[in-house]
N, CA, C and O of each residue as an XYZ file, in Angstrom:
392
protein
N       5.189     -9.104     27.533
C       4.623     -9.893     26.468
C       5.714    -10.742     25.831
O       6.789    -10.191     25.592
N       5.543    -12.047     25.530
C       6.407    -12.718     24.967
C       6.796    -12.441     23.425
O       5.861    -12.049     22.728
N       8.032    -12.589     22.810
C       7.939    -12.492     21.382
C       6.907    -13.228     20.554
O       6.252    -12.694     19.659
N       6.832    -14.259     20.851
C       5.794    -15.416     20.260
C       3.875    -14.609     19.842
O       2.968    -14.993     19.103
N       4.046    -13.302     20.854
C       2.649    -12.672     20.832
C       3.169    -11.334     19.853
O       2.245    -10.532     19.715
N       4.395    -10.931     19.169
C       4.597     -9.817     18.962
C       4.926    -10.275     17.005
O       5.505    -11.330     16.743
N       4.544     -9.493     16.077
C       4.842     -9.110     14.647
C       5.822     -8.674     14.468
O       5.838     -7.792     15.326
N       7.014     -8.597     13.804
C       7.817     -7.218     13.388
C       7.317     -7.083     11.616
O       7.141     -7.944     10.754
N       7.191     -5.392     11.602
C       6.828     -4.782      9.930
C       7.535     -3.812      9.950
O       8.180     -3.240     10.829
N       7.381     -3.671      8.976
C       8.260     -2.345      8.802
C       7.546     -1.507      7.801
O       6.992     -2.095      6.873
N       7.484     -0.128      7.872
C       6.135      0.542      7.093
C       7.141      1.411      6.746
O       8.059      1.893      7.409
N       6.632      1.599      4.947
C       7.143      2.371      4.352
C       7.269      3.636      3.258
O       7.290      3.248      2.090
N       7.347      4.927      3.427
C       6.472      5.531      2.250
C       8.226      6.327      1.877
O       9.355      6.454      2.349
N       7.385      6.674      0.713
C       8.555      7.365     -0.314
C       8.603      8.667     -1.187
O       8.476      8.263     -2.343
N       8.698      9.747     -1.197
C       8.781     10.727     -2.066
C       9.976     11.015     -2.560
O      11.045     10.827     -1.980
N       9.815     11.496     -3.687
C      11.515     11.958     -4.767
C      12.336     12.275     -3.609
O      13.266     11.508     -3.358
N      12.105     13.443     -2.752
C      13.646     13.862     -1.829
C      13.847     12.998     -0.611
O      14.799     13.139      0.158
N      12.682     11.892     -0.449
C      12.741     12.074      1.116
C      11.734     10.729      1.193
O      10.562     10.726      0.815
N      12.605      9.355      1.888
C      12.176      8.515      2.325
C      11.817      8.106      3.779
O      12.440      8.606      4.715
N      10.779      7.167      3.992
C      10.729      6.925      5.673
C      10.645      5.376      5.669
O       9.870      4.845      4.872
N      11.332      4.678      6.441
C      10.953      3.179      6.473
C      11.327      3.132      7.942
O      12.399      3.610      8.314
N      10.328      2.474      8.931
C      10.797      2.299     10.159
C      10.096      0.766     10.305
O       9.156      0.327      9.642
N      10.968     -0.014     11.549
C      10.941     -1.318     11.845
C       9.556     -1.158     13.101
O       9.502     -0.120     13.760
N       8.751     -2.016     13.270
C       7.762     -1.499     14.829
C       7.407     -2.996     14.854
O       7.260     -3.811     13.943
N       7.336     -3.073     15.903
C       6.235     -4.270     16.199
C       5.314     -4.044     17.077
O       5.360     -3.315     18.068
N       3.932     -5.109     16.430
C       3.127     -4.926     17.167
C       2.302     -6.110     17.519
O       2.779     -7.141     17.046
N       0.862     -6.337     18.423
C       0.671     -7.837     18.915
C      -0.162     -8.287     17.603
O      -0.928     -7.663     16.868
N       0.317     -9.682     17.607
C      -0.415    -10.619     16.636
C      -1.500     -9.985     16.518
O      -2.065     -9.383     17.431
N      -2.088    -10.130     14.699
C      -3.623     -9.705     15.048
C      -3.910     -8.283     14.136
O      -4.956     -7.896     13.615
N      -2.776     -7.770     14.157
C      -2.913     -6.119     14.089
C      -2.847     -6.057     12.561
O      -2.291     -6.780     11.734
N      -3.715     -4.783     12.445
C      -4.125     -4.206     10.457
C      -2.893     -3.681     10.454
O      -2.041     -3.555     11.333
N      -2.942     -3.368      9.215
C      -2.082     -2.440      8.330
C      -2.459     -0.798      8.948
O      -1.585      0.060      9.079
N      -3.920     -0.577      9.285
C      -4.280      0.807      9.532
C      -3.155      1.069     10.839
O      -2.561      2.147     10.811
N      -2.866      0.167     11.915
C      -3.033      0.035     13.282
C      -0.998      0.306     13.083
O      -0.463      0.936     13.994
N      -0.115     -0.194     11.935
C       0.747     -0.012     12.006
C       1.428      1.154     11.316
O       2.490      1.692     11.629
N       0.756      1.385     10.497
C       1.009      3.051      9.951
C       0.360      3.935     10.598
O       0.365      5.101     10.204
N      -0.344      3.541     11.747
C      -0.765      4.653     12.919
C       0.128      4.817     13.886
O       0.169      5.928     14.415
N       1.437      3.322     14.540
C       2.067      3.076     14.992
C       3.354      3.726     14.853
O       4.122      4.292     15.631
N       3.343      3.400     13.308
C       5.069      4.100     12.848
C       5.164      5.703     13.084
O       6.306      6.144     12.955
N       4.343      6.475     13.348
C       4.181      8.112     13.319
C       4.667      8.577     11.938
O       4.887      9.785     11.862
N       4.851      7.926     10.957
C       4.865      8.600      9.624
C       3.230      9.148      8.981
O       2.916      9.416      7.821
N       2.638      9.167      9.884
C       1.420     10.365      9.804
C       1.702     11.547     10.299
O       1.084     12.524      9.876
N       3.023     11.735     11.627
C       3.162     12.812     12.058
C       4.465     13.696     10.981
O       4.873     14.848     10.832
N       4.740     12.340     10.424
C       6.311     13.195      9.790
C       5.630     13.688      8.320
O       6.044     14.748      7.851
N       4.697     13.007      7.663
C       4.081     13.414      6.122
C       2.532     13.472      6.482
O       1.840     12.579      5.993
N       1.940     14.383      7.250
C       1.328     14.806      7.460
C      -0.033     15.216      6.135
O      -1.180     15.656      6.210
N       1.019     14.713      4.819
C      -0.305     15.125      3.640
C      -0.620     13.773      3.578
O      -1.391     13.521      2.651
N      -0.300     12.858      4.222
C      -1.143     11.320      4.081
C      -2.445     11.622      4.479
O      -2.795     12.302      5.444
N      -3.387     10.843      3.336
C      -5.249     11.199      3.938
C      -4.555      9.953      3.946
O      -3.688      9.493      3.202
N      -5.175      9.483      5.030
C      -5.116      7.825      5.574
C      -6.289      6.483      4.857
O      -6.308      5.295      4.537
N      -7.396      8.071      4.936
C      -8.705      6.969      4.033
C      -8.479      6.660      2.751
O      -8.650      5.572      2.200
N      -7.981      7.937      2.179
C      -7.726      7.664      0.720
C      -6.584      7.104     -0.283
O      -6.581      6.790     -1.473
N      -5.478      7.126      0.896
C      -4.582      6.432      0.414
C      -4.344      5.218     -0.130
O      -4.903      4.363      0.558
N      -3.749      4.736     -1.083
C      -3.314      3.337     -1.225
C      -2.480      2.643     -0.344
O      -1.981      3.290      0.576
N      -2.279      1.681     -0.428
C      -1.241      0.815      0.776
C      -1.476     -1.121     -0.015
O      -2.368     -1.867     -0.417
N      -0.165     -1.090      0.157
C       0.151     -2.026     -0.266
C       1.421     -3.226      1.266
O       2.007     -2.848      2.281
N       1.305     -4.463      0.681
C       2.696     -5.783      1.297
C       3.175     -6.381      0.130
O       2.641     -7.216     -0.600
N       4.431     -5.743      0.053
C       5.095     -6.240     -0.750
C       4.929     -6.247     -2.128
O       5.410     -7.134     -2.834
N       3.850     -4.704     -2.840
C       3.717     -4.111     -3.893
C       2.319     -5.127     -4.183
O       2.086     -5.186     -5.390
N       1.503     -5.806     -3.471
C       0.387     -6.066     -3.595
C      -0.883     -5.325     -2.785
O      -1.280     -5.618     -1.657
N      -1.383     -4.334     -3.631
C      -2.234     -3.733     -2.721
C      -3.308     -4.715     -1.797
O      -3.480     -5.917     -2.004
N      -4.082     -3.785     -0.573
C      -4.568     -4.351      0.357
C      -5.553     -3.514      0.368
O      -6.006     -2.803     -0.529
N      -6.016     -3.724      2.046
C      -6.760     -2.536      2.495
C      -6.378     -2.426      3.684
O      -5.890     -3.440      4.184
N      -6.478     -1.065      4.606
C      -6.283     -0.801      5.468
C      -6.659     -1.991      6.909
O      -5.992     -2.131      7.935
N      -7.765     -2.613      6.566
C      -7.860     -3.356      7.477
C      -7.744     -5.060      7.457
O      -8.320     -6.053      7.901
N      -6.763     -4.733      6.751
C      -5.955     -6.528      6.589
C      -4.955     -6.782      7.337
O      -3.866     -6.210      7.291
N      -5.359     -7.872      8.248
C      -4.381     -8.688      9.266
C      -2.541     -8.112      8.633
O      -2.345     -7.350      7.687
N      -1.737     -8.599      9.283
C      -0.554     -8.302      9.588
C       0.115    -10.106      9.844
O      -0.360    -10.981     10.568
N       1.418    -10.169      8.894
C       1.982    -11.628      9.168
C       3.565    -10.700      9.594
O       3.950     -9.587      9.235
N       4.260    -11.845     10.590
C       5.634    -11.285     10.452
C       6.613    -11.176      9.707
O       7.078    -12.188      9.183
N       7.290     -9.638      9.425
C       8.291    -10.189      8.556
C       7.408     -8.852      7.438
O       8.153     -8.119      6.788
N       5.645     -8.625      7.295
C       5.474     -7.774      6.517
C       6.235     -6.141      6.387
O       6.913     -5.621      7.273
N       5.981     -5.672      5.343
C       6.430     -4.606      5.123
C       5.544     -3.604      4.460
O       5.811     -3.409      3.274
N       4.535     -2.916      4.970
C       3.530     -2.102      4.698
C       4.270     -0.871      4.163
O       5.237     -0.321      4.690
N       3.457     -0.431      2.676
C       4.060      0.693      1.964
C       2.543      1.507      1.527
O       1.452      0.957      1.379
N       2.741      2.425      1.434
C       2.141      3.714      1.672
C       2.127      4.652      0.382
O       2.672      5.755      0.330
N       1.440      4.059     -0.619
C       1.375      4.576     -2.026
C       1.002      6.083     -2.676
O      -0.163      6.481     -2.686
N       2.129      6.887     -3.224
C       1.646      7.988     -3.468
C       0.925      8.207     -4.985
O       1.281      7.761     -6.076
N      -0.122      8.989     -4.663
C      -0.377      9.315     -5.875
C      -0.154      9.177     -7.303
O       0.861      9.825     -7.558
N      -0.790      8.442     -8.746
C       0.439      9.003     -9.662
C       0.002     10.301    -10.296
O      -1.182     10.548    -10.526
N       1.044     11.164    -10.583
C       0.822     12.229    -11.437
C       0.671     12.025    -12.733
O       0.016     12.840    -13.381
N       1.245     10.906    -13.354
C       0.546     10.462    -14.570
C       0.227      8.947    -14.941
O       1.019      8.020    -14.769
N      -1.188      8.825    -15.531
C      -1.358      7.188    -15.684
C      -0.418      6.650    -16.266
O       0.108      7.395    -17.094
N       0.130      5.412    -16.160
C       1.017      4.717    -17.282
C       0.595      5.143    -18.426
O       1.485      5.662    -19.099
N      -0.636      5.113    -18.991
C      -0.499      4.881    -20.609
C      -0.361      6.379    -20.725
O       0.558      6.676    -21.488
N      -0.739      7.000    -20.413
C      -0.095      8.590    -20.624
C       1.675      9.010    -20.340
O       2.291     10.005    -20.722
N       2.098      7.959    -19.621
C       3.284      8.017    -19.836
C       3.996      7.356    -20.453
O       5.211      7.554    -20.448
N       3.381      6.324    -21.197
C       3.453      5.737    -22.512
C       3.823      6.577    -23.591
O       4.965      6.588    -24.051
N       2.582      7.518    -24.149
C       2.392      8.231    -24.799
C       3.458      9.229    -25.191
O       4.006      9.520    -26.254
N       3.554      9.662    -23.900
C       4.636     11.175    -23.662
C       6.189     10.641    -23.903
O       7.013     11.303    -24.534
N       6.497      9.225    -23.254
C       7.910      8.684    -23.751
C       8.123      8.480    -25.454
O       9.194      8.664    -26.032
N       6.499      7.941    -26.279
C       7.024      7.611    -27.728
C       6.644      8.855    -28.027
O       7.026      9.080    -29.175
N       6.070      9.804    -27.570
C       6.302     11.485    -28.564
C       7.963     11.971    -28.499
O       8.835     12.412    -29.247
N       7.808     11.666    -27.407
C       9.945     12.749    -27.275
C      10.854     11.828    -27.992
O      11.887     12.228    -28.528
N      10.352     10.229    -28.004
C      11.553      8.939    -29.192
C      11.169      9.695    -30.667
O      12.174      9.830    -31.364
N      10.192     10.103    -31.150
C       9.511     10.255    -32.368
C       9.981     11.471    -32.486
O      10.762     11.555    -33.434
N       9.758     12.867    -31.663
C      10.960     13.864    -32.217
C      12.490     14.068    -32.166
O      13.054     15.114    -32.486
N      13.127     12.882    -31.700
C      14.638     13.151    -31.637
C      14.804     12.041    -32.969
O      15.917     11.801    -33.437
């Protein structure tokens, strides 16, 4: 296959101890689902639900089945454990008792 038919992305997810970012390419054309199926960071973080996950290019979320340009960088959004404004909240309680 010629380069001219091939993408390069790079897909990326992140937890506190332990990051994964790998480079893959794949043929023009291809989702976001098709390259985080590609990268095997389903086999290495295995608690990814794939349906329910978020996923974002370049901190703009998407959806799983949105085309692919070269050069993207698909990221793999975890959970938050707390909403912003609750962590709003919890930062001006601990300023307010010190």
């Amino acid at each position: 296959m010629e380069n001219g038919l091939l993408l390069e992305v790079e897909v990326a997810y992140a937890l506190l101890e332990r990051q994964f970012l790998k480079a893959i390419k794949l043929e023009r054309g291809a989702t976001v689902r098709e390259a985080i199926v590609a990268s095997g960071v389903l086999s290495e973080f295995p608690q990814i639900d794939l349906e329910s996950v978020s996923v974002g290019i370049f901190s703009k979320r998407i959806t799983l089945d949105a085309p692919l340009s070269d050069g993207d960088r698909v990221e793999i959004y975890r959970p938050l454990l707390v909403s912003p404004t609750e962590a709003r909240r919890l930062r001006a309680r601990r300023k307010a008792k010190s």
